[in-house]
C-alpha positions as a Markdown table, in Angstrom:
| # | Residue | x | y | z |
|---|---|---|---|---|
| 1 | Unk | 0.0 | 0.0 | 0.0 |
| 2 | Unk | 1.4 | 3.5 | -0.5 |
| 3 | Unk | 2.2 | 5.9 | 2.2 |
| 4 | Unk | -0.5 | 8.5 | 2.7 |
| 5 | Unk | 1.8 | 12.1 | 2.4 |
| 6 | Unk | 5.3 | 11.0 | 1.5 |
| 7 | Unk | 6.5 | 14.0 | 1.7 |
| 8 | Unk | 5.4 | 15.0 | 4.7 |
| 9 | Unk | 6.7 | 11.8 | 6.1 |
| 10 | Unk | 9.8 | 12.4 | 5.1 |
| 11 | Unk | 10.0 | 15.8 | 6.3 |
| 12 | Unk | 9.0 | 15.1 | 9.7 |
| 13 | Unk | 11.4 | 12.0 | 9.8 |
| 14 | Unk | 14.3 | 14.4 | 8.7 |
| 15 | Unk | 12.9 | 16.9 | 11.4 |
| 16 | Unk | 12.9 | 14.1 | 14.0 |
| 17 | Unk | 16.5 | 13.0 | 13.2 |
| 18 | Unk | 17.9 | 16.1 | 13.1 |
| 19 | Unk | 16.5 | 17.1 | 16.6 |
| 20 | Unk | 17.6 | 13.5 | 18.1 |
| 21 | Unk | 21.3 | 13.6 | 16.4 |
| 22 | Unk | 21.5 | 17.5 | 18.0 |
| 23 | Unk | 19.9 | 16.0 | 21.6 |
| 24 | Unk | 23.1 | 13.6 | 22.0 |
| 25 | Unk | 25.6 | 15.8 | 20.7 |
| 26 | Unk | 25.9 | 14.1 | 17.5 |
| 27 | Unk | 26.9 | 17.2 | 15.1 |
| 28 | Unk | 30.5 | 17.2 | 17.1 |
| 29 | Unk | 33.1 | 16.5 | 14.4 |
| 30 | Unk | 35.8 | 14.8 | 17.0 |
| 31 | Unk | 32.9 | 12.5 | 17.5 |
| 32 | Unk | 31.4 | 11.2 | 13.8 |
| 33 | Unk | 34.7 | 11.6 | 12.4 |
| 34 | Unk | 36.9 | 9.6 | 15.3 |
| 35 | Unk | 36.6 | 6.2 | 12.7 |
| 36 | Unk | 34.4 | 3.9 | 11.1 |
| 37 | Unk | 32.7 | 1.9 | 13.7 |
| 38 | Unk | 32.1 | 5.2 | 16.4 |
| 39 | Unk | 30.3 | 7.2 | 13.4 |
| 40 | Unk | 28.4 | 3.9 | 12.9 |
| 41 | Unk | 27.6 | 3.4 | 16.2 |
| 42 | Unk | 26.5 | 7.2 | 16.7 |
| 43 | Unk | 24.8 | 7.0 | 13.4 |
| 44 | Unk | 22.8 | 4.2 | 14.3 |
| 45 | Unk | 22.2 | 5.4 | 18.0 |
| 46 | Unk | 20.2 | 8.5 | 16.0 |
| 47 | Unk | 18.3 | 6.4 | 13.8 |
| 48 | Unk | 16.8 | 4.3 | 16.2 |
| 49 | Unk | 15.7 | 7.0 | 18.3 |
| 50 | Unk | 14.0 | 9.3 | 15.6 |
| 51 | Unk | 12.3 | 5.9 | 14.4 |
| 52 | Unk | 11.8 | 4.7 | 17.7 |
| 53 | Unk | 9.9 | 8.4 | 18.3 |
| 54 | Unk | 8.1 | 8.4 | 15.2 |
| 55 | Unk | 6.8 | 4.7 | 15.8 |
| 56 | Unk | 5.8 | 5.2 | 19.0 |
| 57 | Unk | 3.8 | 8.6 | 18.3 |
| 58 | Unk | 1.9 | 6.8 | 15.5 |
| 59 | Unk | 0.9 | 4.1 | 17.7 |
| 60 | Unk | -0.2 | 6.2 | 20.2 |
| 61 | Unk | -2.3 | 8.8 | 18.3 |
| 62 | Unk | -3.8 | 5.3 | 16.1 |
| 63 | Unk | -5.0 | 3.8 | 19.8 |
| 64 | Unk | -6.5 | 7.1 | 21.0 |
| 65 | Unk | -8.2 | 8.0 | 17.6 |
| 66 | Unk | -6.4 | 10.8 | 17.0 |
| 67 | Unk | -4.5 | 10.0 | 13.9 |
| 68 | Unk | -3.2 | 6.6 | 11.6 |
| 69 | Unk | -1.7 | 3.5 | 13.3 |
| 70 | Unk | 1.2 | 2.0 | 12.2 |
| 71 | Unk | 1.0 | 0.3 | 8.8 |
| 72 | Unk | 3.5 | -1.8 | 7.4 |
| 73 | Unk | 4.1 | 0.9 | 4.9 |
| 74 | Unk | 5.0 | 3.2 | 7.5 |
| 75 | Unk | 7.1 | 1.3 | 9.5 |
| 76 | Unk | 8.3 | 0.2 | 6.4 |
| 77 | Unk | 9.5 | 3.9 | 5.1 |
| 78 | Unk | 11.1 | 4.9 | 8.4 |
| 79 | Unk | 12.8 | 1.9 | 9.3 |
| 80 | Unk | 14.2 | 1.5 | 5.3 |
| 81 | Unk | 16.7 | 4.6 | 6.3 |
| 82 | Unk | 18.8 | 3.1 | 8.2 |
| 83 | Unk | 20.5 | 2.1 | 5.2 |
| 84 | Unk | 20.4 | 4.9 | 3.1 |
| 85 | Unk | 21.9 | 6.8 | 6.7 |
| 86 | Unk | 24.6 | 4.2 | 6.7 |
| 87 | Unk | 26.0 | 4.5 | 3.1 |
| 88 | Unk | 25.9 | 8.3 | 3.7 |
| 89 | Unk | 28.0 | 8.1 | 7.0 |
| 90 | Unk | 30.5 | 5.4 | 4.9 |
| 91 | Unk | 30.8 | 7.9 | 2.2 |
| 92 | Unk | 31.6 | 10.5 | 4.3 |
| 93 | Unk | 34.4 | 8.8 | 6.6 |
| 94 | Unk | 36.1 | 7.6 | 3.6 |
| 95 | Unk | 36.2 | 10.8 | 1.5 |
| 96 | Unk | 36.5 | 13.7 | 4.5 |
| 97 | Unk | 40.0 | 13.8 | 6.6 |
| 98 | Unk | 39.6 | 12.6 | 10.6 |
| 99 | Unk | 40.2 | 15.3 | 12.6 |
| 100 | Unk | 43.4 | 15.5 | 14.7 |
């Protein structure tokens, strides 16, 4: 099935990471850029908690009436990042300089 407002979704996912990556400190340079498997590990630690958010806030407003429940599709579309997040953070350790 398709996702209702795609857009939208992605928006507010990109919102929601952005707001959990600057909650634990994760726009520090010394800290994404200290080597492959700490800017994985930080990476990942972001991703699970904007998606962890965004799940949970579905569910909730789908039990109370107040909005969709989760669909696969949904769950689908925000957990299916983690990839995309992953080759970005690869691409980035391997082409910019660690800092010293």
């Amino acid at each position: 099935e398709p996702l209702s407002y795609p857009v939208l979704q992605g928006l507010l996912l990109a919102g929601v990471w952005v707001a959990c990556s600057n909650a634990l400190h994760l726009y520090d340079p010394a800290r994404t850029r200290g080597g492959v498997a700490a800017a994985l590990g930080l990476c990942t630690a972001s991703w699970g908690s904007s998606c962890a958010l965004i799940l949970s806030s579905l569910w909730a407003l789908g039990q109370n009436g107040l909005g969709p429940d989760l669909v696969g599709s949904e769950v689908d579309f925000f957990t299916g990042s983690l990839s995309v997040m992953c080759a970005w953070r690869l691409l980035c350790i391997s082409v910019l300089p660690p800092i010293e």
